[in-house]
Biopython code that builds the backbone (N, CA, C, O; Angstrom):
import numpy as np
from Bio.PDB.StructureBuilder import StructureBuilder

atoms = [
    (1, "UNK", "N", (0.831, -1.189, 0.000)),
    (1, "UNK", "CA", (0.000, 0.000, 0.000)),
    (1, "UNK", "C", (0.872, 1.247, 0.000)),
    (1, "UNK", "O", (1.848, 1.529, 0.694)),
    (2, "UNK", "N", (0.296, 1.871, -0.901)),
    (2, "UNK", "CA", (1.022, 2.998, -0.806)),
    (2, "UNK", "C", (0.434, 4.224, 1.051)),
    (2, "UNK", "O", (-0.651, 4.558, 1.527)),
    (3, "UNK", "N", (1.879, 4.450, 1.444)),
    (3, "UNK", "CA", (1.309, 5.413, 2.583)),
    (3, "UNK", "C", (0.386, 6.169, 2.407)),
    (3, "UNK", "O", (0.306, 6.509, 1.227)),
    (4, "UNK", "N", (-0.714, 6.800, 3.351)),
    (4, "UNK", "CA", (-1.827, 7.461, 3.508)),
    (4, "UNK", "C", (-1.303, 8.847, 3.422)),
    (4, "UNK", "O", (-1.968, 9.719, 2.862)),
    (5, "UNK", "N", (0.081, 9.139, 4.051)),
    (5, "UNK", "CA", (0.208, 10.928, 3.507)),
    (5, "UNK", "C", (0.505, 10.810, 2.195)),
    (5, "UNK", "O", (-0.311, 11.548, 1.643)),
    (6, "UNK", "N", (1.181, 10.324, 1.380)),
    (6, "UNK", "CA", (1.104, 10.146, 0.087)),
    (6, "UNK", "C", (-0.081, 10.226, -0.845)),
    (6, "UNK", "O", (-0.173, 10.889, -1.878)),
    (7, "UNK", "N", (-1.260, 9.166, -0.106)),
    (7, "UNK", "CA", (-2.317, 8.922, -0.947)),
    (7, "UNK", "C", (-3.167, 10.594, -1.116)),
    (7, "UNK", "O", (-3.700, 11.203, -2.044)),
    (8, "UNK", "N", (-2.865, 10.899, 0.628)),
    (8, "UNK", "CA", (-3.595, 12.322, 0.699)),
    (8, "UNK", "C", (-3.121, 13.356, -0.110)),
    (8, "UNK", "O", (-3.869, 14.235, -0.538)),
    (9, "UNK", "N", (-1.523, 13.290, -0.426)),
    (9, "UNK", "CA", (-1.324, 14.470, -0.754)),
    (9, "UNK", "C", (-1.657, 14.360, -2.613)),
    (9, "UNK", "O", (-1.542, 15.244, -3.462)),
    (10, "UNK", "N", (-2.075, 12.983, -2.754)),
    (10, "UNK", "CA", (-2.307, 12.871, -4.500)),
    (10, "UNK", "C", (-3.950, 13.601, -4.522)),
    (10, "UNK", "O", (-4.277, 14.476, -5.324)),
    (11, "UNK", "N", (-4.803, 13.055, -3.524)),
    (11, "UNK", "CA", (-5.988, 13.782, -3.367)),
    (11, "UNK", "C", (-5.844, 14.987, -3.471)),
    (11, "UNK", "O", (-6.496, 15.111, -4.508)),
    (12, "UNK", "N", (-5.502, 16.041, -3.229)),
    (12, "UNK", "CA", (-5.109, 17.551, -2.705)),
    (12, "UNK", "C", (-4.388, 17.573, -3.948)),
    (12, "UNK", "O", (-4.946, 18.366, -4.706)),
    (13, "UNK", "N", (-3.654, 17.182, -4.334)),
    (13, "UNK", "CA", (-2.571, 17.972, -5.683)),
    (13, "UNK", "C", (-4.011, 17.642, -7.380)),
    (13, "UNK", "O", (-4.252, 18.302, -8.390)),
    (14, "UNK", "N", (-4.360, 16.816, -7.033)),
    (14, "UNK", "CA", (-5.257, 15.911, -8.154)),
    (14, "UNK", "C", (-6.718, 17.248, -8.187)),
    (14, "UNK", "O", (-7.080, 17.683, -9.280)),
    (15, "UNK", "N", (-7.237, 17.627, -7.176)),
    (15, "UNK", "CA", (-8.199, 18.328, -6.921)),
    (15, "UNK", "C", (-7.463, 19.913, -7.376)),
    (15, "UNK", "O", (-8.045, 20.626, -8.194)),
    (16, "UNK", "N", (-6.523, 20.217, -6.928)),
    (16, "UNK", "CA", (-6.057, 21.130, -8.087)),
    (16, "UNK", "C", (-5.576, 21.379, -9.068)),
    (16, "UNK", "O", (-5.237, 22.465, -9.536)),
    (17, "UNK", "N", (-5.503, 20.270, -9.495)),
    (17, "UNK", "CA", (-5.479, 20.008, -11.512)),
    (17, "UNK", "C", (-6.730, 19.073, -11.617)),
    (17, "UNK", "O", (-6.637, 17.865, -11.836)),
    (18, "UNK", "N", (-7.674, 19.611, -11.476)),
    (18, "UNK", "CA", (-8.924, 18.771, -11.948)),
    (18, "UNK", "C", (-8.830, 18.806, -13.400)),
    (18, "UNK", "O", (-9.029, 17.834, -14.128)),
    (19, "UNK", "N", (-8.393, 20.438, -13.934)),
    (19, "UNK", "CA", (-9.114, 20.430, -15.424)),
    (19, "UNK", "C", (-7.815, 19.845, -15.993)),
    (19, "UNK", "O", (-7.778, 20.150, -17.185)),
    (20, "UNK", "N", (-6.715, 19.121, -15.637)),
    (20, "UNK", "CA", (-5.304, 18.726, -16.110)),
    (20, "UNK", "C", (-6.034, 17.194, -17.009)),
    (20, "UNK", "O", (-6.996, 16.474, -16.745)),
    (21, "UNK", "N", (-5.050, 17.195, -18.099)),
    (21, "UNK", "CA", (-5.578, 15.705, -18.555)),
    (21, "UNK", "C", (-4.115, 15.127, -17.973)),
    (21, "UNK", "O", (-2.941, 15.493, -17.920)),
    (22, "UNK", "N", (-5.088, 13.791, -17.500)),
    (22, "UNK", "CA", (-3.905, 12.478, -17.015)),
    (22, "UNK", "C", (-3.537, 13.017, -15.867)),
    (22, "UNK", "O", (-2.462, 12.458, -15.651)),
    (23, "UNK", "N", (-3.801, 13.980, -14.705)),
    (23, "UNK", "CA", (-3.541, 14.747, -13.777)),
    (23, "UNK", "C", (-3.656, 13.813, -12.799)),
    (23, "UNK", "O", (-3.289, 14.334, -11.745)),
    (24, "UNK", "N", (-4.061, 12.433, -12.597)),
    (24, "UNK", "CA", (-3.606, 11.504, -11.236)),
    (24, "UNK", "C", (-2.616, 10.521, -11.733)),
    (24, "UNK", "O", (-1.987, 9.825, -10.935)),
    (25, "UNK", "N", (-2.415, 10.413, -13.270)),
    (25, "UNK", "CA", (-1.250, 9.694, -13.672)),
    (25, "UNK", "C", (0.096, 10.230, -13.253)),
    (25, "UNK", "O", (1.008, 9.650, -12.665)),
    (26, "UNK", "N", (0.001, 11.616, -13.740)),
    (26, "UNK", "CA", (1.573, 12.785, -13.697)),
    (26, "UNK", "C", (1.640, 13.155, -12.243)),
    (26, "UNK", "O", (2.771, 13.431, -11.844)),
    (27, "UNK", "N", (0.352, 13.238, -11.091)),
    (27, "UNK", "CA", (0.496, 13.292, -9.867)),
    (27, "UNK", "C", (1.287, 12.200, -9.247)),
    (27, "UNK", "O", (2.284, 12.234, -8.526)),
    (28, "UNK", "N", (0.674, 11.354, -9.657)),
    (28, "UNK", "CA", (1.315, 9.631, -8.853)),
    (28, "UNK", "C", (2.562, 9.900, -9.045)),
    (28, "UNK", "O", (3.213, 10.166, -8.034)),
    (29, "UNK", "N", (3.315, 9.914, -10.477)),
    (29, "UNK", "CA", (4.258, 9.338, -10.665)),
    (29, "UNK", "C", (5.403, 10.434, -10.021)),
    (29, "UNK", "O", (6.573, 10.082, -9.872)),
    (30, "UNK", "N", (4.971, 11.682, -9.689)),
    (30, "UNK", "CA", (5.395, 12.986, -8.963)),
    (30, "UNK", "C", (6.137, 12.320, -7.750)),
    (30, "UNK", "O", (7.348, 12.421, -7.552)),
    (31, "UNK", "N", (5.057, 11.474, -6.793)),
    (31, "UNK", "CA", (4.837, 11.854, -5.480)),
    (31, "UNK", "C", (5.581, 9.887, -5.427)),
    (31, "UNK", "O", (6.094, 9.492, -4.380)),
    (32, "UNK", "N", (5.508, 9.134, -6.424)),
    (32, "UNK", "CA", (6.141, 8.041, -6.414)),
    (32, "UNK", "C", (8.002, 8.043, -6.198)),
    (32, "UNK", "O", (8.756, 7.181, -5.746)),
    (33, "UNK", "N", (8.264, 9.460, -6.767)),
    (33, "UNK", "CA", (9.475, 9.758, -7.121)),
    (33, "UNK", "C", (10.138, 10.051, -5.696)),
    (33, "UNK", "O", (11.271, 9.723, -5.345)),
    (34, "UNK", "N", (9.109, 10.792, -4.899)),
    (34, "UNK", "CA", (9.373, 11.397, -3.709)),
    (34, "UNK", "C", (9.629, 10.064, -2.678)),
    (34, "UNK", "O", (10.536, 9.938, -1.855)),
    (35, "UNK", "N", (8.688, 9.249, -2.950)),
    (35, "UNK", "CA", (8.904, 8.141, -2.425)),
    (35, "UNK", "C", (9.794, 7.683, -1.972)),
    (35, "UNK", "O", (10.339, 7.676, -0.868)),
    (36, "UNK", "N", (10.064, 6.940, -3.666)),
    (36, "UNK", "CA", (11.544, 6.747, -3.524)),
    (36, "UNK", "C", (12.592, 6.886, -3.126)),
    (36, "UNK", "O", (13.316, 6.002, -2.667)),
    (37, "UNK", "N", (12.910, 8.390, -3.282)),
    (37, "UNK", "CA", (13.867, 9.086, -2.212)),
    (37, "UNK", "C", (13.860, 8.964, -0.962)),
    (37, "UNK", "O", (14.904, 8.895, -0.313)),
    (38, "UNK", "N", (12.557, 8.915, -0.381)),
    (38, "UNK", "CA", (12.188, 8.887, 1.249)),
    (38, "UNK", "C", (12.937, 7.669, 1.533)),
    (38, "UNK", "O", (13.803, 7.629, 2.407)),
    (39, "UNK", "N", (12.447, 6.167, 0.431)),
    (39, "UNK", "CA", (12.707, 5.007, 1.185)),
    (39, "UNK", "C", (14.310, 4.415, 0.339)),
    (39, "UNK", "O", (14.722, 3.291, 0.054)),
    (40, "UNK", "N", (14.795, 5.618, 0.179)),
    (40, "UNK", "CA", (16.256, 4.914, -0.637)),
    (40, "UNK", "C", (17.120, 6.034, 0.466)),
    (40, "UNK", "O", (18.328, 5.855, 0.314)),
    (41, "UNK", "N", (16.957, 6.646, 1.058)),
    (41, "UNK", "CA", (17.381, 7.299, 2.444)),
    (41, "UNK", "C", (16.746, 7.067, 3.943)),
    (41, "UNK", "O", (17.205, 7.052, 5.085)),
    (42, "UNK", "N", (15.891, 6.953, 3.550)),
    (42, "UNK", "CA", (15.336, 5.460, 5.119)),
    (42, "UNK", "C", (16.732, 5.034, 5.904)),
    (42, "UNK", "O", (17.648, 4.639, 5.183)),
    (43, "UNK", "N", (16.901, 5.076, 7.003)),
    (43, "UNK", "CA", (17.415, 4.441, 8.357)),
    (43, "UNK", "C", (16.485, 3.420, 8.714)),
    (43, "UNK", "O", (16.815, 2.572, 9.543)),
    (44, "UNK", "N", (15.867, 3.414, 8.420)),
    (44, "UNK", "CA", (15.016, 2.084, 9.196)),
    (44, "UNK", "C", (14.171, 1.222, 7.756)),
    (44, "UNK", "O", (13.657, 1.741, 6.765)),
    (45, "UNK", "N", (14.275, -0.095, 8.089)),
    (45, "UNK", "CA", (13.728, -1.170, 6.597)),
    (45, "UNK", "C", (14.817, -1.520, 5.952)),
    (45, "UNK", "O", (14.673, -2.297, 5.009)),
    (46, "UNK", "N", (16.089, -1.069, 6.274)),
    (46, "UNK", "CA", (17.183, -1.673, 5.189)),
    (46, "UNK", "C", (17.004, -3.214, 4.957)),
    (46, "UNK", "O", (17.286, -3.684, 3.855)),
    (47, "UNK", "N", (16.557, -3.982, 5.938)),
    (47, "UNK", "CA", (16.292, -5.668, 5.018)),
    (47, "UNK", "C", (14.961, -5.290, 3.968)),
    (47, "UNK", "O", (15.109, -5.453, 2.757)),
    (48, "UNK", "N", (14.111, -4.953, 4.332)),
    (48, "UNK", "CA", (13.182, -4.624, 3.227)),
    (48, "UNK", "C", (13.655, -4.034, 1.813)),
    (48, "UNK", "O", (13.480, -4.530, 0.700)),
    (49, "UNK", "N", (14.232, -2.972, 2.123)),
    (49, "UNK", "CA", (14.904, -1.996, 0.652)),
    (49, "UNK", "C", (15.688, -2.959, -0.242)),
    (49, "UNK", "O", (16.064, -2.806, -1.404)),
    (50, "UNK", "N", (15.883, -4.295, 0.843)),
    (50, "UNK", "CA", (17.024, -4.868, -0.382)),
    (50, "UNK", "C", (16.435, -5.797, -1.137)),
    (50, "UNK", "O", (16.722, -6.126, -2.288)),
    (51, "UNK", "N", (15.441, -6.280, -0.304)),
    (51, "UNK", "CA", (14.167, -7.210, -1.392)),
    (51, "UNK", "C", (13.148, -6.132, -2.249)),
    (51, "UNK", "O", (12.687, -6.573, -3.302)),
    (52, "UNK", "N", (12.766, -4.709, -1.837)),
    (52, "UNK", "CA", (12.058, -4.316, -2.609)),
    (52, "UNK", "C", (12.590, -3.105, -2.944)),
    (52, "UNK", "O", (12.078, -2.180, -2.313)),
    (53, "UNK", "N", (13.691, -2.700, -3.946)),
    (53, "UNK", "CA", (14.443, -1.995, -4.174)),
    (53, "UNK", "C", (13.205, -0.240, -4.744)),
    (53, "UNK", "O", (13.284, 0.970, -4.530)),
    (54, "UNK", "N", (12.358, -1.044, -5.405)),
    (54, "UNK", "CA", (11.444, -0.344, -5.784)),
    (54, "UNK", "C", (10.563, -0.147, -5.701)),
    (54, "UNK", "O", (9.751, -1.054, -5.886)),
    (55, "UNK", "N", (10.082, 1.264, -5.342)),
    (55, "UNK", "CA", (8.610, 1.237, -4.692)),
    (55, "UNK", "C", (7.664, 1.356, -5.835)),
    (55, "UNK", "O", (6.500, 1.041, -5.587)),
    (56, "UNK", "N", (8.048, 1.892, -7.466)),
    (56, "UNK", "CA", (7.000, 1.657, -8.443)),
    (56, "UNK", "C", (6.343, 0.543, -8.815)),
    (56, "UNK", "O", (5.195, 0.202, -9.100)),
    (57, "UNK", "N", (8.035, -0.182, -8.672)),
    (57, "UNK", "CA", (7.825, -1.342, -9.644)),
    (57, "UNK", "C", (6.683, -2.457, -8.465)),
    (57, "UNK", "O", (5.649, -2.971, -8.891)),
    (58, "UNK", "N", (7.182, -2.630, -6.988)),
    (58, "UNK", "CA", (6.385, -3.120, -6.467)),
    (58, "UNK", "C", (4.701, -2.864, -6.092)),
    (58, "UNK", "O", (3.807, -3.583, -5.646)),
    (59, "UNK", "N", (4.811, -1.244, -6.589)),
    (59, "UNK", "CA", (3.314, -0.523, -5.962)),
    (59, "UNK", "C", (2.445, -1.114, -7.492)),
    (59, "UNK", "O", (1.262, -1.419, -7.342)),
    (60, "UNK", "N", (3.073, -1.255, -8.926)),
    (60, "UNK", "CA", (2.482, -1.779, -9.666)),
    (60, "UNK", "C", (2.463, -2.784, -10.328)),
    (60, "UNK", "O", (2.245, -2.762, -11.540)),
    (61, "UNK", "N", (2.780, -4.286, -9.382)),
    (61, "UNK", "CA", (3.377, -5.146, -9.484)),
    (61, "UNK", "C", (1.837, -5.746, -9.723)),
    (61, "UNK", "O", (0.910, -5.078, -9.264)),
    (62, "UNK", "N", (1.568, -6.874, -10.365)),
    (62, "UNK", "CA", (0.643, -7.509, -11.388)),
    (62, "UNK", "C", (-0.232, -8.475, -10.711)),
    (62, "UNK", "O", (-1.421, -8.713, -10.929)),
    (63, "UNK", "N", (0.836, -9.159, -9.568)),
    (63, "UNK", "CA", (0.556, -10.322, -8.999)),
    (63, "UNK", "C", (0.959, -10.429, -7.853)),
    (63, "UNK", "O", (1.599, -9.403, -7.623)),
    (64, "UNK", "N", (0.962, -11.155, -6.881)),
    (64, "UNK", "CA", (1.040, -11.287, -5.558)),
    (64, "UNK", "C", (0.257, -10.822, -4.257)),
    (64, "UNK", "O", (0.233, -9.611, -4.039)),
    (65, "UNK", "N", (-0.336, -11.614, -3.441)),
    (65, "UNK", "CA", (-0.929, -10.844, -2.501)),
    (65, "UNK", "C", (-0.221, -10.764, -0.987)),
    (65, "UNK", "O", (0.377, -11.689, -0.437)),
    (66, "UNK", "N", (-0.427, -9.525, -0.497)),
    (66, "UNK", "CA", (0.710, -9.555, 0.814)),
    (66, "UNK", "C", (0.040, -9.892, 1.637)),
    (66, "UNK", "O", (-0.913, -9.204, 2.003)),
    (67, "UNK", "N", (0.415, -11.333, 2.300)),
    (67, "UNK", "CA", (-0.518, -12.365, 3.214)),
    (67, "UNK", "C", (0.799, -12.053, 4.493)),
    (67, "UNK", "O", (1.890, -11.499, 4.363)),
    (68, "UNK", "N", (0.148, -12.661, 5.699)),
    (68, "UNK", "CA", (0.742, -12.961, 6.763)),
    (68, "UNK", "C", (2.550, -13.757, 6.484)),
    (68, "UNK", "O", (3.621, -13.265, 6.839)),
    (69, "UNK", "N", (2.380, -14.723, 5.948)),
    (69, "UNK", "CA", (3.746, -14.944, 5.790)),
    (69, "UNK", "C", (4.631, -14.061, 4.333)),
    (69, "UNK", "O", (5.829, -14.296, 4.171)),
    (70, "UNK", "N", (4.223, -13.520, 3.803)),
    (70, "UNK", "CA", (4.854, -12.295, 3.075)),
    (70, "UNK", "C", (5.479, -11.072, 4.173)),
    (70, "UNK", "O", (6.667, -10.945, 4.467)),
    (71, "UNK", "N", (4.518, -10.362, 4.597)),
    (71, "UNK", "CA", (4.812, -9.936, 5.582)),
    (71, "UNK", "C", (5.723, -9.637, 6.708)),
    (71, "UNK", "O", (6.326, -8.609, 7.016)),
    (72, "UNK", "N", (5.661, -10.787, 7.228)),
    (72, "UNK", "CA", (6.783, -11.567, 8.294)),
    (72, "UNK", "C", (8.190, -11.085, 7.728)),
    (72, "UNK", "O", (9.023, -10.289, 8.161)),
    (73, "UNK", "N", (8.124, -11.874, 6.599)),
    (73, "UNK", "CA", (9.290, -11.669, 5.816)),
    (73, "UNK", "C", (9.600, -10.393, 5.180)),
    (73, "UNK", "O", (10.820, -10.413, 5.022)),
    (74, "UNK", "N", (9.166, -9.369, 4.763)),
    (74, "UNK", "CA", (9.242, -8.274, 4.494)),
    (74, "UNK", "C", (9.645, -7.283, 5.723)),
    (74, "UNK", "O", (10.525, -6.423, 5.729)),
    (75, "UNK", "N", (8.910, -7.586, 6.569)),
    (75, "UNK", "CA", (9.325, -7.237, 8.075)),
    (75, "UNK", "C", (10.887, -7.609, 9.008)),
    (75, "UNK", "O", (11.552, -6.931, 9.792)),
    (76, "UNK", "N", (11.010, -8.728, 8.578)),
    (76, "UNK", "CA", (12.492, -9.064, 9.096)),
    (76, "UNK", "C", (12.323, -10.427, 9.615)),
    (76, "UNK", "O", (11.920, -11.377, 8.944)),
    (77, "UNK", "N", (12.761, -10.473, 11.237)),
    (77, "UNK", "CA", (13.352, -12.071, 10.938)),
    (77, "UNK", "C", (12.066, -12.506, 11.814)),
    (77, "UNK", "O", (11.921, -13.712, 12.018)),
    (78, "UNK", "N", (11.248, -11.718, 12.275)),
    (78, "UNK", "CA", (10.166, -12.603, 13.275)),
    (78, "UNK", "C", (9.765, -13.887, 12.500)),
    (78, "UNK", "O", (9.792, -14.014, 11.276)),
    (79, "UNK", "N", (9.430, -14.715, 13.312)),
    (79, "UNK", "CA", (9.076, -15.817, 13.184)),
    (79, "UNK", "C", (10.108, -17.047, 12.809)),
    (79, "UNK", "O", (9.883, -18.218, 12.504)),
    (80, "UNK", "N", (11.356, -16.286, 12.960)),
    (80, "UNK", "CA", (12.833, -17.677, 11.991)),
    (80, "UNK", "C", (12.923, -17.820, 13.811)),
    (80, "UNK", "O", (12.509, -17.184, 14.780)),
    (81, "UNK", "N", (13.783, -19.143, 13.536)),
    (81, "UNK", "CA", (14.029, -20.076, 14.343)),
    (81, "UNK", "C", (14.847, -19.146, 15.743)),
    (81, "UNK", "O", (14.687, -19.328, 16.950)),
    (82, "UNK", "N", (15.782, -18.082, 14.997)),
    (82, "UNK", "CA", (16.696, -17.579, 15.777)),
    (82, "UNK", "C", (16.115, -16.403, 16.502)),
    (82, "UNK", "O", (16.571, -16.088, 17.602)),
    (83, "UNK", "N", (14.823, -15.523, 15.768)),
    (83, "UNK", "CA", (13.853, -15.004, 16.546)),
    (83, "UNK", "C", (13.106, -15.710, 17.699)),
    (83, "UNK", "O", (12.844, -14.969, 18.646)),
    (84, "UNK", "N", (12.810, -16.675, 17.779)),
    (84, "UNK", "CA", (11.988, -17.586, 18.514)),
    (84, "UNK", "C", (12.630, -17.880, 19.409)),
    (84, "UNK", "O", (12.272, -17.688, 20.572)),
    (85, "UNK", "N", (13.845, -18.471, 19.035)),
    (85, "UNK", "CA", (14.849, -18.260, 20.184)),
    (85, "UNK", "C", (15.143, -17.602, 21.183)),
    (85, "UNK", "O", (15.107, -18.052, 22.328)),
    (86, "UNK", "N", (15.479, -16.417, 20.862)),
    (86, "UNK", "CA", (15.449, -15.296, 21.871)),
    (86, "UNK", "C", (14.338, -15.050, 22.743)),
    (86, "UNK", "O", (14.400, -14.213, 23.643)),
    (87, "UNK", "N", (13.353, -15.729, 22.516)),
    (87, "UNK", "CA", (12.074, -14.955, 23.404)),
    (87, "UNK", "C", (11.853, -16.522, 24.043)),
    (87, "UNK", "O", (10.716, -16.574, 24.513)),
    (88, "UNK", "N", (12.488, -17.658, 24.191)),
    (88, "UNK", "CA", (12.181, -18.877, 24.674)),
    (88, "UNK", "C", (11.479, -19.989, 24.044)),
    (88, "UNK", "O", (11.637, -21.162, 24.381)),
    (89, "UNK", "N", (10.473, -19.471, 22.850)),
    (89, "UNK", "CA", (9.421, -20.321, 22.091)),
    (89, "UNK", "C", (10.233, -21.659, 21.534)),
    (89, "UNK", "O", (9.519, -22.612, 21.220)),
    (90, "UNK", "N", (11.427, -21.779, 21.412)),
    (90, "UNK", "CA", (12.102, -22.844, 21.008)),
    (90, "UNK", "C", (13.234, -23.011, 21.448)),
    (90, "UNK", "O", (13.906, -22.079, 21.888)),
    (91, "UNK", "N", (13.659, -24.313, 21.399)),
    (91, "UNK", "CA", (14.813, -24.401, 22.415)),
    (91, "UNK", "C", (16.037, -24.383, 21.364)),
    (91, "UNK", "O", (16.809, -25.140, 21.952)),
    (92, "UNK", "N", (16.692, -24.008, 20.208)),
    (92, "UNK", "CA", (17.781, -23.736, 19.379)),
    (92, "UNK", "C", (17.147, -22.600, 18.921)),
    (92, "UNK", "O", (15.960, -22.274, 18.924)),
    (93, "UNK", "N", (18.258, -21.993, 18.483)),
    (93, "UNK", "CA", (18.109, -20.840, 17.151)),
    (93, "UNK", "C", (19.087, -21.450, 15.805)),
    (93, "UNK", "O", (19.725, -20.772, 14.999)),
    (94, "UNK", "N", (18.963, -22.934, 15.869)),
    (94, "UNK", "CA", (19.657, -23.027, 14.275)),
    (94, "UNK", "C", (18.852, -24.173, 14.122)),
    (94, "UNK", "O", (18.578, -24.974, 15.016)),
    (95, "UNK", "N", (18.416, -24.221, 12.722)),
    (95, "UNK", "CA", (17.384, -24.617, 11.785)),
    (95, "UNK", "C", (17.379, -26.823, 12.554)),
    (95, "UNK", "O", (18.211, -27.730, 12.596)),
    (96, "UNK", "N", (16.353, -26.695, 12.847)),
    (96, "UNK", "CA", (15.712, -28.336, 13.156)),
    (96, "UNK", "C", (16.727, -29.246, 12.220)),
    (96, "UNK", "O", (17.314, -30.222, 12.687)),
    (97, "UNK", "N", (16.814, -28.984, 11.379)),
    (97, "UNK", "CA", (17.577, -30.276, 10.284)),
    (97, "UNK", "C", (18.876, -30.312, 10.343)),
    (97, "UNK", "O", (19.552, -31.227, 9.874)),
    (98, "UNK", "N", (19.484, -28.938, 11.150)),
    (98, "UNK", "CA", (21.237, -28.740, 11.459)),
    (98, "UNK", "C", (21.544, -28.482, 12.302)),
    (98, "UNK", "O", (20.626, -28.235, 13.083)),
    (99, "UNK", "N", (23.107, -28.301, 12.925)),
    (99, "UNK", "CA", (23.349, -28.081, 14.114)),
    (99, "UNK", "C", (24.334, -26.930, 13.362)),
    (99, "UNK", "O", (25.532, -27.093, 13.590)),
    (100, "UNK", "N", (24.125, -26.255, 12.850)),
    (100, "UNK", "CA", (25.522, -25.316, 12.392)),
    (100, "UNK", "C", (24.713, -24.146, 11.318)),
    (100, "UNK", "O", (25.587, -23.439, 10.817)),
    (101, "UNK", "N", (23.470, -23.791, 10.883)),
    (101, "UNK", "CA", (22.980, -23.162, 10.500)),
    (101, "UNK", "C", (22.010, -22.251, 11.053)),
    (101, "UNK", "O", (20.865, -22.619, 11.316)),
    (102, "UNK", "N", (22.479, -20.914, 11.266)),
    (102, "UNK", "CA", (20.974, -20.135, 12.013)),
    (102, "UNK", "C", (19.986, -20.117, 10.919)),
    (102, "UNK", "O", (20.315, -20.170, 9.734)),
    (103, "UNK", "N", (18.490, -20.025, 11.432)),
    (103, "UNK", "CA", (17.318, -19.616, 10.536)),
    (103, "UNK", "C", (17.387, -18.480, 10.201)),
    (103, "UNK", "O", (17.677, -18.074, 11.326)),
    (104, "UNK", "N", (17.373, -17.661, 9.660)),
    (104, "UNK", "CA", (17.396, -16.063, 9.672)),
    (104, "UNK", "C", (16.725, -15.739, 7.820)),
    (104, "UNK", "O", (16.838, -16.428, 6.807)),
    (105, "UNK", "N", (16.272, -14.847, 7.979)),
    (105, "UNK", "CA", (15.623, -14.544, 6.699)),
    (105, "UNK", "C", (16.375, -14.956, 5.630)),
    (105, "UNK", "O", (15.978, -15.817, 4.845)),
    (106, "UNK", "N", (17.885, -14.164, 5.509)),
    (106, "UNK", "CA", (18.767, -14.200, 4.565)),
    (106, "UNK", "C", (18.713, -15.839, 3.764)),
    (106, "UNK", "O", (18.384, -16.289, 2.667)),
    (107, "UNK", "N", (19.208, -16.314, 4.961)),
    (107, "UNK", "CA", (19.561, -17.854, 4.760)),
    (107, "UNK", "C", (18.167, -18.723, 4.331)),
    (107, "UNK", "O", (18.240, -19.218, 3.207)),
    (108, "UNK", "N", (17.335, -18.891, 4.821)),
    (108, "UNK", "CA", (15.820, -19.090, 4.094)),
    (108, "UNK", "C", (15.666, -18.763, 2.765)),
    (108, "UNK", "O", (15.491, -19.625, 1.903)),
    (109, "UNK", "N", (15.713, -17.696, 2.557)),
    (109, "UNK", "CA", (15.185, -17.307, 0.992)),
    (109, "UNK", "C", (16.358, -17.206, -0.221)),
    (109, "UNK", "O", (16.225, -17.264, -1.444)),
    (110, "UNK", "N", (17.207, -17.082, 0.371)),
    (110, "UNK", "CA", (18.936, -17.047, -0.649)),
    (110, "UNK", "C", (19.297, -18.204, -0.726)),
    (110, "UNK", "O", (19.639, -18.403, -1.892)),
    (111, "UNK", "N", (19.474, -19.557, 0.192)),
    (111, "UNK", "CA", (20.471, -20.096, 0.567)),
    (111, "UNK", "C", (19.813, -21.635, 0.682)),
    (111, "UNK", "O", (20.240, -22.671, 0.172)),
    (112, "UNK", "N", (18.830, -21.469, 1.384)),
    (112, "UNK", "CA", (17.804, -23.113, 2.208)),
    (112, "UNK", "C", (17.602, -23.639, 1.037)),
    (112, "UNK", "O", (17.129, -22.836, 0.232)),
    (113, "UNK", "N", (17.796, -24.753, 0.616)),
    (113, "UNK", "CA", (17.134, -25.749, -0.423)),
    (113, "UNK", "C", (15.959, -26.438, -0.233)),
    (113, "UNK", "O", (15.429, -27.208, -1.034)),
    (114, "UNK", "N", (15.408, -25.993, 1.345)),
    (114, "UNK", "CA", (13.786, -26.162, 1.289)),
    (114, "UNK", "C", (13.457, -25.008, 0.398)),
    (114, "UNK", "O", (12.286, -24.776, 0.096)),
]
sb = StructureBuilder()
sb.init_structure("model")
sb.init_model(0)
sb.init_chain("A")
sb.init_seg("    ")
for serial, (resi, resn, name, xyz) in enumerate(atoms, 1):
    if name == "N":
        sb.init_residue(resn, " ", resi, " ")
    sb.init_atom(name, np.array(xyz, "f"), 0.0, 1.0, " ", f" {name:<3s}", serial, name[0])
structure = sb.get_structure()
């Protein structure tokens, strides 16, 4: 989803180019730009920025729906073995099938041959 001050400020810029042709196309792609910048200078989400480098390409991406385990993962490491760990829910933080591998996002989606 695109953020709500964003969405607002396309409302408000769009309402003063009513009589503009294509005026929520050339708005979007305005305030998409701004985006960008916001989240390519972001301090905070760097595991995110590196899976979703782009906020166009993902804001007009064709397919996929962002479910609970999307999420998770977009979010960082909650729910890996080595998260769980730390809070007691399991008794290792390296993956059930090894004794020498942490769970951690990276290693899951780059690396796990599950």
């Amino acid at each position: 989803m695109i953020p709500i001050y964003i969405t607002l400020a396309e409302d408000v810029e769009c309402c003063y180019q009513r009589n503009t042709r294509n005026a929520r196309r050339l708005v979007r792609v305005d305030l998409l730009a701004k985006l960008q910048h916001e989240w390519n200078n972001a301090e905070k989400g760097r595991w995110t920025h590196q899976l979703v480098p782009c906020v166009s390409a993902w804001v007009h991406r064709k397919h996929g729906e962002v479910i609970f385990y999307l999420t998770q993962f977009l979010s960082g490491p909650r729910f890996f073995w080595k998260y769980l760990y730390q809070f007691g829910h399991v008794s290792s933080s390296l993956r059930p099938e090894s004794v020498d591998v942490y769970e951690i996002p990276d290693y899951v989606i780059f690396e796990c041959s599950r």
